[in-house]
N, C-alpha and C positions, 0 to 999 in steps of 0.2 A: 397425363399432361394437365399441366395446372392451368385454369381459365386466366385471361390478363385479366377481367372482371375482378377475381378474386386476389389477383396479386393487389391490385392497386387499392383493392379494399381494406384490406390487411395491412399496406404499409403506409406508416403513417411518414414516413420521410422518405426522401430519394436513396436509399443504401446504394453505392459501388460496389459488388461484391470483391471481396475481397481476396485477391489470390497470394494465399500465404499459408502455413501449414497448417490442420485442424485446430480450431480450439479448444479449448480444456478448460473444464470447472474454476479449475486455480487460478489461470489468468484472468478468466472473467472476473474471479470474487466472489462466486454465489454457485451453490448447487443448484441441477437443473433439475425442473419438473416440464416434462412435457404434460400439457393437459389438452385434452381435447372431448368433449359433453357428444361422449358416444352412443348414439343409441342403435348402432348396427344394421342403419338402413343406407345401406349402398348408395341407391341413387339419389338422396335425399345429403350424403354427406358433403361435397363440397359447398354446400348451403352455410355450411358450421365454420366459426372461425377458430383454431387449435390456438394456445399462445403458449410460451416458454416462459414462465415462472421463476423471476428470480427473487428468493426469499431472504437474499440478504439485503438489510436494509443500505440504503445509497441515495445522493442527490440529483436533482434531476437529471444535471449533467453527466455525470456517473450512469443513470441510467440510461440515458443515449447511447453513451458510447459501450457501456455492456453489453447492446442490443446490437449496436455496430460490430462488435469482436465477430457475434453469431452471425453476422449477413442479416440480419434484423433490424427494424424500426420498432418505435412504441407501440401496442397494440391500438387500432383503432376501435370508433364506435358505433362507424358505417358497417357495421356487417351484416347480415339480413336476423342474424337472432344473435347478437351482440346481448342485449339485456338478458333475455330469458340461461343462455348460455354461462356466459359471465355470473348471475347469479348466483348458480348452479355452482361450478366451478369453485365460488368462495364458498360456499356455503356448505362443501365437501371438506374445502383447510381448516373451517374452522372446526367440523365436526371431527379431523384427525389433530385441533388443538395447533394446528399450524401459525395459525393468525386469531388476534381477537375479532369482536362481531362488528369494533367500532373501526377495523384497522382501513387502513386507507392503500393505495396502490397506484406509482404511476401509469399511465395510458400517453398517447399521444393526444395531446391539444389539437386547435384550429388551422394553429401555423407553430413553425419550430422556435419559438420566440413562448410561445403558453405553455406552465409548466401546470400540466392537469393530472389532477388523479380521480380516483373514482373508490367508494367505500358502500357499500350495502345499505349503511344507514343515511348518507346522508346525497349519494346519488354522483353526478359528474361535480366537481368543483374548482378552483383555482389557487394554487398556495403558493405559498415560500420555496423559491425554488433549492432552498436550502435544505428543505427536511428531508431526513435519511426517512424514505419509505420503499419499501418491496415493488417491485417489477413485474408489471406485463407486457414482454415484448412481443412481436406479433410473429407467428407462425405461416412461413410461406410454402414450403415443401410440401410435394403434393402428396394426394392421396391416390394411388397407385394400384392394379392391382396385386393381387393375392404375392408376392414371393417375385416380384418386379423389382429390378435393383436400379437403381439410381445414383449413379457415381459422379455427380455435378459434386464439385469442392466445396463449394457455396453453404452444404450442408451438410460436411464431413465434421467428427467432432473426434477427441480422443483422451483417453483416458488410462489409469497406471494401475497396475497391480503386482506390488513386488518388486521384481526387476522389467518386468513386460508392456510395454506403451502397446495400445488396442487402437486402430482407428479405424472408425465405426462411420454411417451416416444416419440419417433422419429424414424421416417420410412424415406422413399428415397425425401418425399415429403415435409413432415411438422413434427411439435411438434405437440403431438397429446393426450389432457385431454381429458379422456371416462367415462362416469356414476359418472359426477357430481352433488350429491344433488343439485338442484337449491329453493326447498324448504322446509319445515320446517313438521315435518310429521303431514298428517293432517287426521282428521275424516272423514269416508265416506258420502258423501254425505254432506260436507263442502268445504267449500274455502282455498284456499292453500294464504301463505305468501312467501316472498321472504325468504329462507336460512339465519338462523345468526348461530350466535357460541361466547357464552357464555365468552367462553376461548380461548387461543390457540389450533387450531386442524389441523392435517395433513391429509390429506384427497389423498389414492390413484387412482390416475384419471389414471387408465392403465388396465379397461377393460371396456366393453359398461353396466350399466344397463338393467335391465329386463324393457323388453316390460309391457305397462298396459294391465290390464286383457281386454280380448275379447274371442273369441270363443279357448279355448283348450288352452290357453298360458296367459300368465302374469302373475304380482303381483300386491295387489295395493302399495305397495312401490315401485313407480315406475317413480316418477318425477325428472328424471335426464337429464343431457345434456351434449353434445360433442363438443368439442370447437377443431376448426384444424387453426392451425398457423405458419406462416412462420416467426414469430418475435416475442421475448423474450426479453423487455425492462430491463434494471436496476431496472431505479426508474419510472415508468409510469407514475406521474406528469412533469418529466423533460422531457420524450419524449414528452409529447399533447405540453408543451410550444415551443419544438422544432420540432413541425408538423410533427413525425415519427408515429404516430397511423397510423395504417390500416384503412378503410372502412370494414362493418360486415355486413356477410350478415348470417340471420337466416331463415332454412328452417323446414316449420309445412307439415307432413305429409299429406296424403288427405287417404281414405278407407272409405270415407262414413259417418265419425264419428261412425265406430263401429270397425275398424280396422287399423294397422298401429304401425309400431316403428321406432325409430330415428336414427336405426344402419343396418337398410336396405342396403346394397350391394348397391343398386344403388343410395342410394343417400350419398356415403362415400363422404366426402367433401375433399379430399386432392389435388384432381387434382383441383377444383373451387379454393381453396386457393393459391396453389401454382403458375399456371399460369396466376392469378388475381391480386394476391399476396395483398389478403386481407385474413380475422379472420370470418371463418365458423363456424357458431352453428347450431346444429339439436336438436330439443326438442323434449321430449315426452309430452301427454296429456293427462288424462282422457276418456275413449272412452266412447258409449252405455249410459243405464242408469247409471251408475258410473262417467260419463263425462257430462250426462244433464238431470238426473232426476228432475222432477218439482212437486208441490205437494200442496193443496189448503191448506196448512197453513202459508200462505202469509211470510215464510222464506224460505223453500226450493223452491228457483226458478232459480233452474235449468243454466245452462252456468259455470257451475264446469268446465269440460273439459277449458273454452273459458277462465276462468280467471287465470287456470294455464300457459297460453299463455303470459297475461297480468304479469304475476307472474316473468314467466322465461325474458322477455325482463325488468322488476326491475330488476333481478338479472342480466341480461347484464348491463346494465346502472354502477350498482355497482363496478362491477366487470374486464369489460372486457377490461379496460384499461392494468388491468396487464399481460393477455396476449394478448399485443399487439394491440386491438383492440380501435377504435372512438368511444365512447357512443354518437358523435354529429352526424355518418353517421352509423347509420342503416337503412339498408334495409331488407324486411320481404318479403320473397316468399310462395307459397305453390300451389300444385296442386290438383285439385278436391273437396273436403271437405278441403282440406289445405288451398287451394283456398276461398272457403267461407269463413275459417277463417279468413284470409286474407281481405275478405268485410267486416265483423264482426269487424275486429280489428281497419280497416277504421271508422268504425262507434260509433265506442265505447271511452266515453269520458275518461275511465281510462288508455287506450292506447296511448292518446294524448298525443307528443311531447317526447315517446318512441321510435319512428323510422321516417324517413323520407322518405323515398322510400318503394313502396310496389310492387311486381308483382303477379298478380294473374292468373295461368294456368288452363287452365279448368274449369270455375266455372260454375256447373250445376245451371239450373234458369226455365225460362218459358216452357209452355206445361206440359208434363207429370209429368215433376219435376217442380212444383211449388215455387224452394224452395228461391226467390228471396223476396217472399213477409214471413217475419216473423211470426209463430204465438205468442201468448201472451200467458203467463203463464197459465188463467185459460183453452186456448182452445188446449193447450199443453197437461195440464193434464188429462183432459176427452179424448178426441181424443187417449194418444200414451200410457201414466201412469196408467189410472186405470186398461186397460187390464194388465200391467203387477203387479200393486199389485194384483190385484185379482191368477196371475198365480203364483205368490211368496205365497201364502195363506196370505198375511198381510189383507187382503179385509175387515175382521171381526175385527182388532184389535184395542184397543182404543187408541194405538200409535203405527200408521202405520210406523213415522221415522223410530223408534226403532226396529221395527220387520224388517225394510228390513235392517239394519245393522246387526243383527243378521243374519241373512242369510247366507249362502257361497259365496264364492264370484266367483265361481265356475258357480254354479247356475245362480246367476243375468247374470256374465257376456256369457252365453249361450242362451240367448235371446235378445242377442240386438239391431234386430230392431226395440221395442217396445216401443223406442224412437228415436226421431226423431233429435234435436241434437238443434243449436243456436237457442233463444227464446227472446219476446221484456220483458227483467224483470227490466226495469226501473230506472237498474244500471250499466251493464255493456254496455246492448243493448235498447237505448230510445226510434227506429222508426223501424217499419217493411220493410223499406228499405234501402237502401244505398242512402243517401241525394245528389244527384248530382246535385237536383235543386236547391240548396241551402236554402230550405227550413228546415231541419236539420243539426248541427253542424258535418262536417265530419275531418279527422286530415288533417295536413295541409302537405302532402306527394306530393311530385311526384310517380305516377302510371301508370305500363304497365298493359292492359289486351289484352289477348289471348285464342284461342282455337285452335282446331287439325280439319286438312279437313274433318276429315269425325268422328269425335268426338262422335254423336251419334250412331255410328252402334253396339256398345256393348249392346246397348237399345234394337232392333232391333233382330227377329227371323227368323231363317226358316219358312216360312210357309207350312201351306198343298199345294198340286198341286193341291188341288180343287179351294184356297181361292182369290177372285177377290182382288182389286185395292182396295176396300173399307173396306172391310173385315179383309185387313192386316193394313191396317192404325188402324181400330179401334182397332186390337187384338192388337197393339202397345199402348196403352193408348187414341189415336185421339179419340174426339167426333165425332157422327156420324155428324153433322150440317160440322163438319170443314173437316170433311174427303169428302163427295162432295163436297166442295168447291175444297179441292185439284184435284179432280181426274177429274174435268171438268174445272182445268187451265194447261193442258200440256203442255203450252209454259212455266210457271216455274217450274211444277215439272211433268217434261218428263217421261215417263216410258222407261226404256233400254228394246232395241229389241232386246237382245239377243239370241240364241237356249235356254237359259234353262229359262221357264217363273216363278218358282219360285226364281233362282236367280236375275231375273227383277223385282217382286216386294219386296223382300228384298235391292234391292238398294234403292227404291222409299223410302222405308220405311227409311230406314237408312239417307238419306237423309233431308227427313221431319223432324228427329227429332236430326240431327244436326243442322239445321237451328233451328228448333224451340226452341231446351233446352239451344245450344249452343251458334249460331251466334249470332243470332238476338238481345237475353237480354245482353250479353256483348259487343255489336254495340251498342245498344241503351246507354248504361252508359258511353261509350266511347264520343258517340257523345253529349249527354245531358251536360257531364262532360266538354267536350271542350267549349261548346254553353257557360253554366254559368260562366267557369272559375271556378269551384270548387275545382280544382286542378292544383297546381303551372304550371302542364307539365301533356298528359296525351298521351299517347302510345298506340297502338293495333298489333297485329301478329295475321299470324294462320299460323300454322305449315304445312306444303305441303310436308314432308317427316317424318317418323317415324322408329319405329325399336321397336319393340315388340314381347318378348318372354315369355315362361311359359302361366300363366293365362290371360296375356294381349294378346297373341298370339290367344290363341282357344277363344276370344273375338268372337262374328259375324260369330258363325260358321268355325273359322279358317281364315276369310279373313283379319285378320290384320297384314299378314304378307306375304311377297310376295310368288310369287312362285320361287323354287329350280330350279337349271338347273346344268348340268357338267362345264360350264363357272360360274356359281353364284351357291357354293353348299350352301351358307347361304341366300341366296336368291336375286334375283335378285330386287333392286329398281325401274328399269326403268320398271318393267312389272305393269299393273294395281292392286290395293292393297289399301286397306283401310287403311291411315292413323288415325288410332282409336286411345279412349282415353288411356292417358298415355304413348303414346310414342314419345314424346318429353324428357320425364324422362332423356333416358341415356345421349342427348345432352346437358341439364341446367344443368348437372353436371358436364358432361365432362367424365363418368365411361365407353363410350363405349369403347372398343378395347380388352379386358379382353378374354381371351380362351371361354369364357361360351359366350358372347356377342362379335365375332370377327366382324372386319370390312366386309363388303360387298363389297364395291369398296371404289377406293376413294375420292370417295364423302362425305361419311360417315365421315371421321377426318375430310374433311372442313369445313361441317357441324358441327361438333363439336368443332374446334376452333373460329369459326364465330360466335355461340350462347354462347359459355364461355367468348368471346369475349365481345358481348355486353354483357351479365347480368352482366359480372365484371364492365364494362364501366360505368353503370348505377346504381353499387354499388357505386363506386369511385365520379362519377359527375352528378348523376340521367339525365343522356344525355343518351341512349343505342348506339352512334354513337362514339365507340373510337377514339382520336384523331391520326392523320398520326401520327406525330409525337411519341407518348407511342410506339403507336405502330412499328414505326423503331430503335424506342429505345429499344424494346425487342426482334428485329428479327423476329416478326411475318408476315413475309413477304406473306405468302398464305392469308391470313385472310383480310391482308390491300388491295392487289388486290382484294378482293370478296366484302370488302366495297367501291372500291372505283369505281368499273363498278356498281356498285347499284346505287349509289346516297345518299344520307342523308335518313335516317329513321325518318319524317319529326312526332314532334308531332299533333294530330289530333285538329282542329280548326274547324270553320264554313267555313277559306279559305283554308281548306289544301284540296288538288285537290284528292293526293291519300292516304288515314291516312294508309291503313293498307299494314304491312309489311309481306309478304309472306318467310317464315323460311326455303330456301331449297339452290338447287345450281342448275342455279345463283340466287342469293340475286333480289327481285325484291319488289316496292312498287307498288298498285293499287289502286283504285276507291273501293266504298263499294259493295261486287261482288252481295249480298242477298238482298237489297232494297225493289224490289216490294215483294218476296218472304215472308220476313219479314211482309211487309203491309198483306197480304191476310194471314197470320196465326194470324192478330191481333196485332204481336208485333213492331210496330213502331218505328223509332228510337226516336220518342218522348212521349215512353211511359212511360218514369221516368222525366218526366219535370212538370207533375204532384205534 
């Protein structure tokens, strides 16, 4: 809810709003730039005033009435950080060469009779209300939160691509299209196309799509995507020729591949856009068997879910120039099974030259989870498929396809983990691994991979207070051969002496198998990937602070979240606490700070301007090291001191002394800290050079 405070701050004339159909770039006259001098502090944001930027030049009156089309007035000067903001703001255009340093910009006057503008050099002034100058009109749409939809017309906008009219609205951050067809409706247990349209079609993008089916919720119409934007071109071929596209970064959920949607609260993309000031998409996928059923009639082979991946980034490519977006610089994230995705997508030759940048968070692999090494269609279907035809009763039918389309979809998707999820079928996925050695053709990306300190401890149990050192390792999935290996090297995997001796071998345990599912296999692809040169640039992190709550909280018995004190009632950080999987979440978005996720100290927003930071960085120039410069051009003054007591976030090589990047405050690079550990569970850093 927006304060009237700040309504009446912001507008500098009486607007009517206007009830008539979204407006468009075109009718205005001017591409839009939403800007808004973010620095990701939640409760500190309505303080800030956001404006619409229009960069075509026009007269004053012209600029009134542009402001009008929007449900807009001129921007004012009463806002409580108007100068410092405003500064900032110009002095970001001019460093992307938008505007000169002497250039001027209308504002609202005293009374609608003063045609005022405002310029860096030479402060508030009075001119000819003749001269064609660029637009600040004032931004009223609130700041909302995380994935809150706001369907007031007042700030509906709309835009064309092709034959397809999008109408989208705008919140305090960005333009914002939700529950976009991205393709074409398909058969179950079929491959999905990119979206066409016949004819002229107006497609409302102003609320999120349904989740795909998985346990208790979905549809299978459900292949839509959310596009967040800070820039609404005219004509989208005139902006690429004149270098105003954005970098796009697309985020693939992770759940295991049997869970997950694209309008998840935490991973609302407006703050990534806005303070990147790049073009956010979040896709949905196929989950379960609906997402990777396999089947020995050598067509259903399974990677449904994986080629709607491949689907939605066609329909970026197509598309997302017109809002605003580079089809030359995408970048593709995702964490946990999004993550796998993510190595899938690396691997997959119909992916190729769809994106150039990848980062992969969390990607489960060696020990328990196997899941580094692909299975092949036929040991897919025995192994995860025939139990579930048989539990769908299709077991006896002499067209098994058929009967599980028939099915409910209810049903199917109530058993989902009786598939197992990406598979080698020969078209999407050619090699059971991720070719680092260059022995398989991988895309030709720059790649960050990372994990979380203590990433395994969600694997990880209480045990009995009977159960020894070996006992818990095996009830963890360890074979018993590798579990005395471990328990007779306590120089690498120590046992904690602490009073409570089940909570000492639940560390051990947790430990084992973040090293072994976590570290180790995304160190080794790190390093192998350097060694070959597989990849243009290749990146590693591991996250040393976290923030999880809900289901990621009572993860490990509760310990992924610190403990409570009357100085820290959200928890104190500096007390010991398991950074477990998934909590890196709120900072690669940038959503912490919200009532439901308040900050802890603050540490916490540096932490999260410092990791929006780089992944934007790394959108923009596949560097994750932003330059001083951007970065004085936007004011990010806390962020560029934590890079710049850090040092370079060096990519990893055969000479780089410390490849990986430690994600906390302060900012620190080290040495590979698991080495031998890694050797003595088997997984080498040379175990994909194979």
């Amino acid at each position: 809810m927006i304060l009237p405070a700040v309504v009446g701050a912001i507008l500098a004339l009486a607007v009517d709003f206007i009830a008539a159909s979204p407006i468009n770039a075109t009718t205005v006259g001017s591409d839009f730039h939403l800007l808004f001098q973010n620095d990701l502090n939640w409760p500190a944001a309505q303080d800030h005033n956001g404006t619409i930027f229009l960069d075509t030049p026009m007269t004053h009156e012209k600029a009134v009435e542009a402001c009008q089309k929007l449900n807009e007035g001129l921007l004012t000067t009463s806002g409580t950080h108007f100068k410092s903001d405003t500064e900032s703001l110009v002095k970001y255009l001019e460093y992307n060469q938008q505007v000169q340093p002497t250039q001027s910009f209308w504002i609202a006057g005293e009374n609608s009779t003063n045609c005022q503008s405002y310029s860096m050099v030479s402060g508030l002034g009075l001119g000819s209300c003749n001269t064609a100058l660029p637009t600040f009109c004032s931004q009223s749409a609130p700041y909302r939160p995380n994935t809150n939809v706001d369907q007031n017309p007042a700030y509906q906008v709309q835009l064309q691509s092709q034959s397809i009219t999008f109408i989208g609205n705008r919140d305090h951050l960005t333009f914002r299209f939700l529950g976009i067809p991205f393709a074409n409706p398909v058969q179950r247990f079929a491959y999905s196309t990119p979206y066409t349209a016949s004819s002229p079609v107006t497609l409302n993008s102003t609320s999120y799509g349904p989740a795909c089916p998985q346990a208790g919720t979905g549809q299978e119409d459900c292949l839509f995507l959310n596009v967040y934007t800070p820039y609404i071109p005219q004509n989208a071929e005139e902006a690429r020729r004149n270098k105003k596209l954005k970098p796009v970064m697309v985020w693939i959920y992770g759940g295991g591949f049997i869970a997950g949607e694209a309008d998840t609260p935490q991973y609302d993309g407006g703050n990534m856009a806005s303070r990147s000031d790049l073009v956010y998409v979040s896709i949905n996928y196929r989950l379960g068997p609906l997402g990777f059923l396999t089947l020995n009639d050598g067509v259903t082979n399974g990677n449904f879910g994986l080629g709607d991946q491949v689907t939605a980034l066609e329909w970026i490519q197509k598309h997302i120039a017109a809002f605003g977006g580079d089809p030359s610089r995408v970048t593709i994230y995702g964490e946990s099974s999004g993550a796998g995705s993510v190595r899938a997508l690396l691997s997959s030759p119909p992916a190729f030259g769809l994106f150039g940048g990848a980062i992969s968070q969390s990607m489960p692999g060696a020990l328990v989870l196997n899941e580094f090494d692909l299975l092949d269609v036929a040991t897919e279907y025995k192994t995860f498929d025939v139990p579930l035809i048989k539990s769908m009763g299709c077991d006896n039918s002499t067209d098994i396809l058929e009967c599980l389309r028939a099915i409910p979809v209810e049903k199917i998707s109530a058993n989902p983990t009786l598939t197992r999820g990406v598979v080698v079928d020969g078209h999407y996925i050619t090699g059971p691994r991720l070719g680092v050695a260059g022995n398989v053709p991988v895309a030709p990306a720059h790649v960050i991979f990372g994990w979380m300190r203590e990433d395994g401890a969600p694997l990880a149990h209480l045990p009995a207070s009977s159960t020894n050192q070996t006992q818990s390792l095996i009830s963890a999935g360890i074979s018993p051969n590798l579990a005395a290996k471990i328990v007779a090297s306590p120089d690498l995997f120590p046992l904690s002496q602490g009073p409570n001796a089940t909570v000492n071998l639940f560390n051990l345990t947790s430990r084992v198998l973040t090293t072994g599912v976590f570290a180790c296999p995304n160190q080794a692809i790190v390093a192998s990937a350097g060694k070959h040169r597989s990849f243009p640039t290749t990146y590693a992190y591991r996250f040393d602070r976290s923030y999880s709550i809900g289901h990621f909280a009572a993860f490990a018995s509760g310990f992924c979240a610190p403990p409570k004190s009357p100085e820290f009632p959200n928890g104190d950080p500096n007390q010991p606490y398991f950074r477990c999987h998934g909590g890196e979440l709120y900072y690669t978005a940038g959503t912490l700070g919200q009532d439901s996720v308040p900050f802890r100290d603050p540490e916490d927003l540096l932490l999260s301007q410092i990791t929006v930071d780089a992944w934007g960085s790394f959108a923009r120039t596949y560097n994750p090291n932003p330059s001083f410069e951007y970065l004085a051009a936007r004011g990010y003054n806390a962020s560029a001191e934590a890079f710049r007591k850090a040092g370079p976030w060096m990519p990893a090589t055969l000479l780089t002394e410390a490849p990986l990047r430690l994600m906390d405050v302060p900012l620190r690079s080290v040495a590979w800290p698991d080495t031998q550990q890694c050797n003595l569970l088997g997984l080498p850093d040379t175990m994909f050079d194979g």
